[in-house]
LUMSEDREN-111326 format. One record per residue (C-alpha): x, y, z. Coordinates in steps of 0.2 Angstrom, whole numbers, plus 2048, in hexadecimal, padded with zeros to 3 digits. Layout:
N
[[X, Y, Z]]
...
This chain:
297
[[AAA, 97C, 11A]]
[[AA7, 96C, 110]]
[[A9A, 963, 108]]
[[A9D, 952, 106]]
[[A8D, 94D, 109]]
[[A7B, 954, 109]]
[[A79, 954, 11C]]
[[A8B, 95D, 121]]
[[A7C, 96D, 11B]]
[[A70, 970, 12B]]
[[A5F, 972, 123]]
[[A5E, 984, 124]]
[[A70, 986, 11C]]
[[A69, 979, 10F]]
[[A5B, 988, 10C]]
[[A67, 994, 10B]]
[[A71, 98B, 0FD]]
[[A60, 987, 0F4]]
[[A5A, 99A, 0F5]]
[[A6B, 99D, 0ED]]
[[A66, 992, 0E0]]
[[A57, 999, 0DB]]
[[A5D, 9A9, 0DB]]
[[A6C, 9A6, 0CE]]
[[A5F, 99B, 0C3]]
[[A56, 9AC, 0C3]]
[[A67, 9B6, 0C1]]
[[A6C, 9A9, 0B2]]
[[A5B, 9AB, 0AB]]
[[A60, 9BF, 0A9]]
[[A72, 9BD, 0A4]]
[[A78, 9C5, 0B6]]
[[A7E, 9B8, 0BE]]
[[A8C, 9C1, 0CC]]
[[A9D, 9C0, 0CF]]
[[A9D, 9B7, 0DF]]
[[AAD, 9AD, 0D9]]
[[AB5, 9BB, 0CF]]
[[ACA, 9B7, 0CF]]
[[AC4, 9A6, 0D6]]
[[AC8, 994, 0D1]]
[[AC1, 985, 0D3]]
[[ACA, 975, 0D1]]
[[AC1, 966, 0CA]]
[[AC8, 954, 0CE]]
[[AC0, 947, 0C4]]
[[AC3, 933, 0C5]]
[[AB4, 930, 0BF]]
[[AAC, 93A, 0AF]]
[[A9C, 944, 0AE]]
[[A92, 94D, 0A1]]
[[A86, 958, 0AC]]
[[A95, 957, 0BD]]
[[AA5, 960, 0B4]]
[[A98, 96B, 0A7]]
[[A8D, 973, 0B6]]
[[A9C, 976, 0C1]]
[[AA6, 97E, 0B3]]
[[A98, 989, 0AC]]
[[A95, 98D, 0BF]]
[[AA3, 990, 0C4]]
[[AA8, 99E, 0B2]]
[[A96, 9A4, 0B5]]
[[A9A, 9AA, 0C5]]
[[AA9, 9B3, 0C0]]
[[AB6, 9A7, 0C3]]
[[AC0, 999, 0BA]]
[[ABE, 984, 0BD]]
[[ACF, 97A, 0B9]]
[[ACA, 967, 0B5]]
[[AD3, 959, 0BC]]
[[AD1, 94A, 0B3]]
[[ADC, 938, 0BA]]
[[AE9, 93D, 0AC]]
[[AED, 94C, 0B2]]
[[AEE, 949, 0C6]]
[[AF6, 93B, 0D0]]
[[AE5, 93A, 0DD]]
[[AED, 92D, 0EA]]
[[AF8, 926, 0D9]]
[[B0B, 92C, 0DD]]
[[B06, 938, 0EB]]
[[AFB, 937, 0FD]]
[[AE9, 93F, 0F9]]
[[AEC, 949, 106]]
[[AFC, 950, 0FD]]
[[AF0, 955, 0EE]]
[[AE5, 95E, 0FB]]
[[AF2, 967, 104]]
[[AFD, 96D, 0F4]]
[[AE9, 96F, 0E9]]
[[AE2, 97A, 0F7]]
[[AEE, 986, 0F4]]
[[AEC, 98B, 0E2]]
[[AD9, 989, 0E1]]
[[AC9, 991, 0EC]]
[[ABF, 982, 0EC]]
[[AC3, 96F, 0E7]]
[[AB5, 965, 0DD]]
[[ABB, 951, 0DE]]
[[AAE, 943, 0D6]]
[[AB8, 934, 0DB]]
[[AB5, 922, 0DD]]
[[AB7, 920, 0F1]]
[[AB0, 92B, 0FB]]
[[ABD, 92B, 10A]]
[[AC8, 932, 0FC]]
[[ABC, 942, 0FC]]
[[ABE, 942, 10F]]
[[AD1, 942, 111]]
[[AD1, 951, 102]]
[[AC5, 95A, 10F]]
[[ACF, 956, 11F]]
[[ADF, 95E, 115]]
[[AD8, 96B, 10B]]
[[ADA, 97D, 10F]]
[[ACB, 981, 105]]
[[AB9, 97A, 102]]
[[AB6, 968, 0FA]]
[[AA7, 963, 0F3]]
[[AA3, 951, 0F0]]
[[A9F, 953, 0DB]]
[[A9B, 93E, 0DE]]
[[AA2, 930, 0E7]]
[[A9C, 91E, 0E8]]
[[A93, 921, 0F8]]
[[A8D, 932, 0F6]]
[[A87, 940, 0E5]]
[[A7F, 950, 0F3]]
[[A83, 95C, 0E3]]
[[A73, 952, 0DB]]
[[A6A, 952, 0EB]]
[[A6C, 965, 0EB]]
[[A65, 966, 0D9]]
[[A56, 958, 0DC]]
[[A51, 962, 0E9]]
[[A52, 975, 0E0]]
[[A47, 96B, 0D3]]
[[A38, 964, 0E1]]
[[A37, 973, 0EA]]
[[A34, 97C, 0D9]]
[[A27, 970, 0D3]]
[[A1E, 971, 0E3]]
[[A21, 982, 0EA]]
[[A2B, 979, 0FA]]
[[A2C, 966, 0FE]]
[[A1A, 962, 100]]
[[A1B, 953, 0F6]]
[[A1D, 93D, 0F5]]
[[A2C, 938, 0EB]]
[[A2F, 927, 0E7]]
[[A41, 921, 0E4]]
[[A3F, 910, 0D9]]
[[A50, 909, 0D6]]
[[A61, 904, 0DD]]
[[A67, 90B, 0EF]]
[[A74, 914, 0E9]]
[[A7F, 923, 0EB]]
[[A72, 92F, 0E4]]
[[A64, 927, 0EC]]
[[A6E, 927, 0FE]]
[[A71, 939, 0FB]]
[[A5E, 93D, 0F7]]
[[A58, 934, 106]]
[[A62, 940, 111]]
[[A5D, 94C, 109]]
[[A4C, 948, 108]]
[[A4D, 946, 11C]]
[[A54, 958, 11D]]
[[A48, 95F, 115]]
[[A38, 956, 11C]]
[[A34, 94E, 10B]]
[[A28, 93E, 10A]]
[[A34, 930, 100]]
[[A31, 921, 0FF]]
[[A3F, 914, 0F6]]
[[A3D, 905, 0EE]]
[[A4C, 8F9, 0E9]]
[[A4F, 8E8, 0E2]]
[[A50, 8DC, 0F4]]
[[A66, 8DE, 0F7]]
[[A67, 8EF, 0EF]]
[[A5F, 8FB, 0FD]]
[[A65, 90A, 106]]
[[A75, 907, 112]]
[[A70, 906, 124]]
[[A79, 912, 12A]]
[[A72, 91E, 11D]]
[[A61, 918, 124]]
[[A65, 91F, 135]]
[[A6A, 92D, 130]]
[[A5A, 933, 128]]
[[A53, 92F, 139]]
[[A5D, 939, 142]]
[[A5B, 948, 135]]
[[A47, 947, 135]]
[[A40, 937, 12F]]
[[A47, 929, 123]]
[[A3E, 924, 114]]
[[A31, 915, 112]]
[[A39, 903, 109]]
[[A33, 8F8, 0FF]]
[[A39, 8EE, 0F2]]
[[A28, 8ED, 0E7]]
[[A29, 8FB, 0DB]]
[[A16, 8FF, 0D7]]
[[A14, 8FF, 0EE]]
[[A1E, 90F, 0ED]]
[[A18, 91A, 0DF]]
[[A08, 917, 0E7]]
[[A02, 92A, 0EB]]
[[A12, 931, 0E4]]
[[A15, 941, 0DB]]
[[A24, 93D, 0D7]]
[[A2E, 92D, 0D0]]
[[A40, 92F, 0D2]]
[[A4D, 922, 0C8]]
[[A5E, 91F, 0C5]]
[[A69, 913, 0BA]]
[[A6A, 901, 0C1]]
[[A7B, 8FF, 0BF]]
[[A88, 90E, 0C3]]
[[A98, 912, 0C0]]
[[AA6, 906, 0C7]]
[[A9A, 8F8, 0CA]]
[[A9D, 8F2, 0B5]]
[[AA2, 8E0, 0BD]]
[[A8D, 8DE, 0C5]]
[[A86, 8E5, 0B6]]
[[A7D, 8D3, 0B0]]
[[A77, 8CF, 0C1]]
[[A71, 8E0, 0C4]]
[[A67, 8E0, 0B4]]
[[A5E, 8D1, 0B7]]
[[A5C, 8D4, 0CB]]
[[A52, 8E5, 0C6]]
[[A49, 8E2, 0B7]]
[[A43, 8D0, 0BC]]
[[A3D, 8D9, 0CC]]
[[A34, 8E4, 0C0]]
[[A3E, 8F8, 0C4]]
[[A3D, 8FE, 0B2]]
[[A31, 90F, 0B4]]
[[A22, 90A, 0A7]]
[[A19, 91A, 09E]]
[[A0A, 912, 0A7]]
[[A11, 917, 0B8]]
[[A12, 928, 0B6]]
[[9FF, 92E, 0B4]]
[[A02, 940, 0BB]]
[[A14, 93C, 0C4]]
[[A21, 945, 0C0]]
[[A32, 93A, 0BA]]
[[A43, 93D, 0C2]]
[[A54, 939, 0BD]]
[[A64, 93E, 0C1]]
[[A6C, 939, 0AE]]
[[A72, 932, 0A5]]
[[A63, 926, 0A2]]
[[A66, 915, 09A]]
[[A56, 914, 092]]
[[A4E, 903, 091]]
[[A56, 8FE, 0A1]]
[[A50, 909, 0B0]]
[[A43, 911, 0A5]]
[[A3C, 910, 093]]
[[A40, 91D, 087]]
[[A2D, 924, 085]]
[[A2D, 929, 09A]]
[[A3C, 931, 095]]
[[A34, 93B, 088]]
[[A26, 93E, 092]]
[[A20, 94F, 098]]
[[A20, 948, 0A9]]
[[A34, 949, 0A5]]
[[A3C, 955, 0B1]]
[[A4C, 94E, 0B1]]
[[A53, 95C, 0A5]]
[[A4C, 968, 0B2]]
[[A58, 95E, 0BE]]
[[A66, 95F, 0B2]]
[[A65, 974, 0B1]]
[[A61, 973, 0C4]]
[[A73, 969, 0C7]]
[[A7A, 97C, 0C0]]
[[A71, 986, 0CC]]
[[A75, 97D, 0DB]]
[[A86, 97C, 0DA]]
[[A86, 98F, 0D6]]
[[A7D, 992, 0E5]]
[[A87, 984, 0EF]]
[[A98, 98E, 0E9]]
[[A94, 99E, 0F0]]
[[A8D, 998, 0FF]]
[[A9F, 98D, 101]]
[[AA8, 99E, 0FC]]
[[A9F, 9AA, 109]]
């Protein structure tokens, strides 16, 4: 099995791989965190760098007993002087599972097609289910399930299409506001609906926290899209997405980090108590854990 994105889970295996979750936070939490990748190894391919993505799966992965080999674009030639599918075929056979963060996601689905082992999709530009995994770990600890209106304020990207399937899985009340040109893909849109129920749109930011518990946020411009940075930053801050400390009353603040603060929010929300985002960050360790042993049972 593979996950390349949130919805290749059916939401009772998606329950399963939360309850996993939970239960090696609590195993971490007493230094007993199992062996369930003992003489196992995880390779890591990485075209685009991360802090929390090559960290969490690398802790996990020794956590669990086994060892994580990291991949960077100097040390293998992913569809650069060999077929992507060569690199899965010839990969799959020294590794147990393969972690690949890359720039398109069809690259993720060829290493999948090839593969004799599990990929995980670690990012691509169309998709981050890792973070959807961890987002939701963190609601359903907050609120003792999903009984709760989260509002997505900020661009439609990756993280954000991956959230709203998610949030379809699992029954969750979302409702996402973006800049007018920077919404959710269509196709991602009917998706949800087929799932359970696709979110609420609006492109006015102050309509969708309205009744919120939750106010979830991402960086305005992502990785790759350098070139749009101007136009972005003007398009979303004239439109008035920056999360204000006013805005939070009792709502919590999610973020997938890194934040660039003063852009998609001020430093103070950040600072905030309402702050769960390094909850999110710690939860992106325990979700993979709990995603691995799933993949490797």
């Amino acid at each position: 099995m593979n996950f390349l994105n949130i919805d290749d889970l059916t939401r009772e295996q998606l329950d399963e791989v939360l309850t996993r979750a939970a239960d090696q936070k609590e195993r971490t939490a007493r230094g007993k965190t199992g062996d369930a990748m003992a003489g196992k190894t995880l390779g890591m391919i990485f075209e685009k760098p991360s802090t929390r993505t090559r960290v969490s799966f690398e802790t996990g992965a020794t956590q669990l007993g086994g060892h994580a080999i990291f991949l960077g674009p100097d040390d293998i030639h992913l569809g650069h002087g060999e077929p992507v599918k060569d690199t899965a075929r010839a990969l799959s056979r020294y590794v147990d599972v393969i972690m690949a963060r890359v720039f398109d996601h069809e690259d993720a689905v060829e290493l999948a097609e090839y593969s004799e082992v599990p990929v995980v999709n670690g990012l691509t530009d169309d998709a981050h289910p890792c973070q959807t995994l961890a987002d939701l770990m963190t609601i359903r600890e907050r609120f003792d399930g999903f009984d709760a209106d989260v509002a997505w304020v900020g661009d439609g990207n990756n993280v954000c299409q991956s959230f709203v399937l998610g949030a379809a899985l699992v029954g969750l009340d979302l409702t996402v506001a973006t800049p007018d040109g920077y919404g959710v893909d269509d196709d991602i849109m009917a998706r949800a609906e087929e799932l359970g129920e696709a979110p609420e749109t609006t492109h006015d930011p102050e309509e969708a926290i309205e009744g919120a518990d939750v106010i979830y946020t991402d960086v305005w411009v992502s990785m790759g899209e350098e070139s749009e940075r101007a136009e972005k930053l003007i398009d979303f801050s004239e439109a008035g997405f920056q999360i204000q400390d006013e805005w939070l009353d009792d709502r919590l603040l999610m973020h997938c980090l890194p934040a660039h603060r003063g852009e998609e929010v001020t430093d103070s929300v950040m600072e905030s108590d309402n702050a769960i985002v390094w909850d999110q960050a710690e939860n992106r360790l325990h979700a993979q854990k709990g995603l691995l042993t799933y993949l490797l049972e």
